[in-house]
N, C-alpha and C positions, 0 to 999 in steps of 0.2 A: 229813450230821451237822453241826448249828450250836452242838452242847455236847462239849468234851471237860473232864478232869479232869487236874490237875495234882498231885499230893500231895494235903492236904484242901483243896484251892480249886477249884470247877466253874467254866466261864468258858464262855459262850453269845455269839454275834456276833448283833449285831442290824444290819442295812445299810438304811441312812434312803436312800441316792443313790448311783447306778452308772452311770459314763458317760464317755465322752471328755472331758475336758478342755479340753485347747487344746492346741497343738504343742511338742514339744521343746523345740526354740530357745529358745522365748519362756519356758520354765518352766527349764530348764537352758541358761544362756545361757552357759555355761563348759562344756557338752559339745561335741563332733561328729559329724558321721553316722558315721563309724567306731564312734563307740562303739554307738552304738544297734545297730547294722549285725551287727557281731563278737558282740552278745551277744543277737541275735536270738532263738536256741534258748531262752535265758532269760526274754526279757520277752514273746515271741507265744506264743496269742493275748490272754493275762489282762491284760498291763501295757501293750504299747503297739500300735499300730493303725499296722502300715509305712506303709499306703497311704494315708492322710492326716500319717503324722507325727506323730498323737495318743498323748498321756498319756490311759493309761484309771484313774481312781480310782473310789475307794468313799469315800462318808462313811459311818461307822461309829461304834457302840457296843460296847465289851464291856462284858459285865453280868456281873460277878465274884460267885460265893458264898462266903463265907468265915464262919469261927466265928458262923453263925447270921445272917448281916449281908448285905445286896443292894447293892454297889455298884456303881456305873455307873461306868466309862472313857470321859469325853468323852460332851456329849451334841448332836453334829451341829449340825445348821442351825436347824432347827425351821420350825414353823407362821406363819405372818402374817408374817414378819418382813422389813422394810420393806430390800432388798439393792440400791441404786440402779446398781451398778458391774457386780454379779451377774445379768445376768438370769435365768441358770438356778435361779438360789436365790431370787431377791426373793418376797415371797408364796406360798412355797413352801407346798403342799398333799399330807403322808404320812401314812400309818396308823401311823404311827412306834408312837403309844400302844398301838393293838392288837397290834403285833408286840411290844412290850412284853408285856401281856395274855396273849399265846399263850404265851411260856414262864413263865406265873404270874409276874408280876410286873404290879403295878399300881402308880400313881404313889405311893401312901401306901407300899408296901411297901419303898421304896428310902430306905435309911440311909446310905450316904453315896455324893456325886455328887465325882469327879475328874474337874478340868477339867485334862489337862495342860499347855494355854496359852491365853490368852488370846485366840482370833481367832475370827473368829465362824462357822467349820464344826466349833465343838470346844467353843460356848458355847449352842446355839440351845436345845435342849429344856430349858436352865436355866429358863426361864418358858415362861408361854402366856399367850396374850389370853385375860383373861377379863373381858366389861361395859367393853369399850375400856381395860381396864386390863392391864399383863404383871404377872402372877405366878407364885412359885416354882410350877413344876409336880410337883416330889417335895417335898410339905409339912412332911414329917418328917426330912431328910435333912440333914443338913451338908454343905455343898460346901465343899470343899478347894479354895482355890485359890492360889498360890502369889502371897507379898506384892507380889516384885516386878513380875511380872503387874499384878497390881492396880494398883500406884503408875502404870506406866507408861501402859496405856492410858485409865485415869480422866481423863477431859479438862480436870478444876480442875487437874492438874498438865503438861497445854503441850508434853507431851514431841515433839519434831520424832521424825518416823516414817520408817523409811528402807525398809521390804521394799516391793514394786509388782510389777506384771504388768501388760504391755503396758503402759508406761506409767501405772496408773493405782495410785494407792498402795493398801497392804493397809487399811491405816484407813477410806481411801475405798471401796475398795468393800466392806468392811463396815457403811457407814454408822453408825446409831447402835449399834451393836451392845454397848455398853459399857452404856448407859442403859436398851437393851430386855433385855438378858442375862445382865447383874452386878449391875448396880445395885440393882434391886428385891430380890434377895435377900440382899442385905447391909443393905438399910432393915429386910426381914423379922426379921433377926439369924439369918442361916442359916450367915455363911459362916464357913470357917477358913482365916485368913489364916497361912500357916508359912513359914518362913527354911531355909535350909539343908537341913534334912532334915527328914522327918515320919514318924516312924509311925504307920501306921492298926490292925494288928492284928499277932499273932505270923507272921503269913505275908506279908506287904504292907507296903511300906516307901516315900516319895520320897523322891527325891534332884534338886536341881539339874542339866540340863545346858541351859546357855544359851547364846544365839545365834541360835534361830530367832524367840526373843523372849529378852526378859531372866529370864523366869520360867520358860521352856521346863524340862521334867520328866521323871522317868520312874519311871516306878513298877515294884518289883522285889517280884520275886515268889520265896520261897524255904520251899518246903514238902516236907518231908521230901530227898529226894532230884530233887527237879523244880525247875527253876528258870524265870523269865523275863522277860521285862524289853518292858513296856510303853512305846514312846520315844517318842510322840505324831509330830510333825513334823521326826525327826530324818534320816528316809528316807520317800522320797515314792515311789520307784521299786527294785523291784533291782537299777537299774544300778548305786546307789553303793555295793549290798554290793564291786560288785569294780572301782568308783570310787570309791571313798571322800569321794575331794578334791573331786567336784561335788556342788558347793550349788546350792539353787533361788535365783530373784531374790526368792523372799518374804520370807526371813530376814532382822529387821533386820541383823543382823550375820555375813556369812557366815566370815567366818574363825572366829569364836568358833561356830558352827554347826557348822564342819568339824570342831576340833577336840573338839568335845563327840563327835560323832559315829563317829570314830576311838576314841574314849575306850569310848564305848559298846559298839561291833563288837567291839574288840579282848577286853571285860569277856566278850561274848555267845557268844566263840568261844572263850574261855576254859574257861568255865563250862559249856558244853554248854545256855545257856540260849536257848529259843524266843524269837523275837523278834516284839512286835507292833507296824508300823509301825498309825497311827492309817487309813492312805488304801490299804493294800495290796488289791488285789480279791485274785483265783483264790482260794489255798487261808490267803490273810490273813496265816501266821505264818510264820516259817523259822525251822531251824537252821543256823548257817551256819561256817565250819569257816577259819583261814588258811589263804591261799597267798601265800607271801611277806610283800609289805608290806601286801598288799590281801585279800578276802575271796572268798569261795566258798560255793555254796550245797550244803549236806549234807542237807537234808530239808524238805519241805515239812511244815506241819503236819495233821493229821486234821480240819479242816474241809471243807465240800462247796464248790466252784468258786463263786464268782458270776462268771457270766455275762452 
């Protein structure tokens, strides 16, 4: 099953890319084998790979129904686009659009696109090449994207970039990804640039929680009795449901990263709300419950494994 419903909002996983990443260390460089080790039962075999060390993710889409309206949560890496840093992504080649297709949606039909940050595995299907040109690829659509976002990775404004992996910064190996991904749809006059908070509809709301970028997002989900909270790049693994305090080296800002993130867990266990990290494989969603200071997992969500 890759469609559940939450109150009146259908939400379907669309998975662009599924694979090992790269090692621990170098992704969580404030954890230790301990940790990976003690919460093995947890994260093998969907989240990490013992026998090399690897982070396994997903780059993903959810495609949310709502009051008549198709919106897209992040749209992955995409097609042609030029990943210098990235091999695995550079020139990447998916049926990304047919797997769209398959649960009836076609790029015309999609009304509004959430990018929850600005990096370029959560911007790519914003455009496609078309006649050596990138274009919005959802014609009719508004993409949300949050101002600060914008300001900062726009390159007339110079901002010095602090997230990186092995050494190489997140800017850099998304190369141009600002000019092939944002840009053209805000020449388009597509995008919606929001501060603080936004709402999109009676069941779907953002809110700010920044640190893993300054615009970093989450969109909350509250329809009748169901709740959930889309956090983009807020957790990359389950280890930090019951670490909280480790951050990735991506985040330009990891303290403001953690603190959003605590912010967030504590709302998600509050509320009994599902949580969708943006990179989660296996079953994609949790519910996740305190213990102590830290978190626990209470339920997987009713999607099917990616494997």
């Amino acid at each position: 099953m890759q469609t559940i419903t939450l109150g009146a909002v259908d939400i379907t996983r669309i998975v662009e890319w599924h694979a090992p990443v790269a090692p621990t260390p170098a992704i969580f460089p404030g954890s230790t084998p301990q940790m990976w080790r003690e919460n093995a039962s947890l994260l093998t075999p969907d989240f990490w790979k013992p026998e090399t060390d690897d982070l396994i993710a997903n780059v993903q889409t959810w495609v949310l129904r709502s009051e008549g309206r198709t919106i897209l949560v992040d749209t992955g890496i995409g097609n042609d686009k030029p990943r210098p840093h990235m091999p695995a992504w550079s020139h990447l080649r998916t049926d990304f659009l047919g797997q769209l297709a398959a649960v009836g949606v076609r790029p015309e039909d999609v009304d509004v696109v959430v990018n929850t940050h600005v990096h370029s595995d959560h911007v790519g299907w914003n455009t496609r090449l078309v006649d050596g040109e990138w274009v919005p690829t959802f014609p009719n659509a508004t993409y949300v994207i949050a101002k600060a976002d914008f300001d900062y990775w726009n390159p007339v404004n110079n901002h010095p970039k602090r997230g990186s992996l092995g050494g190489v910064g997140v800017a850099a190996a998304g190369g141009d990804m600002f000019e092939d991904s944002v840009a053209p749809v805000h020449r388009a006059g597509q995008t919606l640039l929001w501060e603080d908070e936004y709402r999109i509809d009676a069941h779907l709301s953002l809110r700010l929680a920044p640190g893993h970028t300054p615009g970093s997002s989450v969109l909350q989900l509250a329809s009748g009795t169901e709740r959930a909270l889309f956090i983009g790049d807020l957790v990359h693994s389950p280890l930090q449901f019951v670490e909280p305090d480790c951050d990735t080296c991506l985040s330009e800002d990891q303290e403001e990263a953690t603190r959003s993130r605590r912010r967030i867990l504590e709302q998600a266990a509050d509320t009994g709300s599902l949580v969708f990290p943006a990179h989660l494989p296996g079953h994609g969603a949790a519910e996740i419950r305190r213990e102590g200071s830290k978190f626990a997992l209470e339920r997987w969500a009713a999607f099917d494994r990616t494997r």
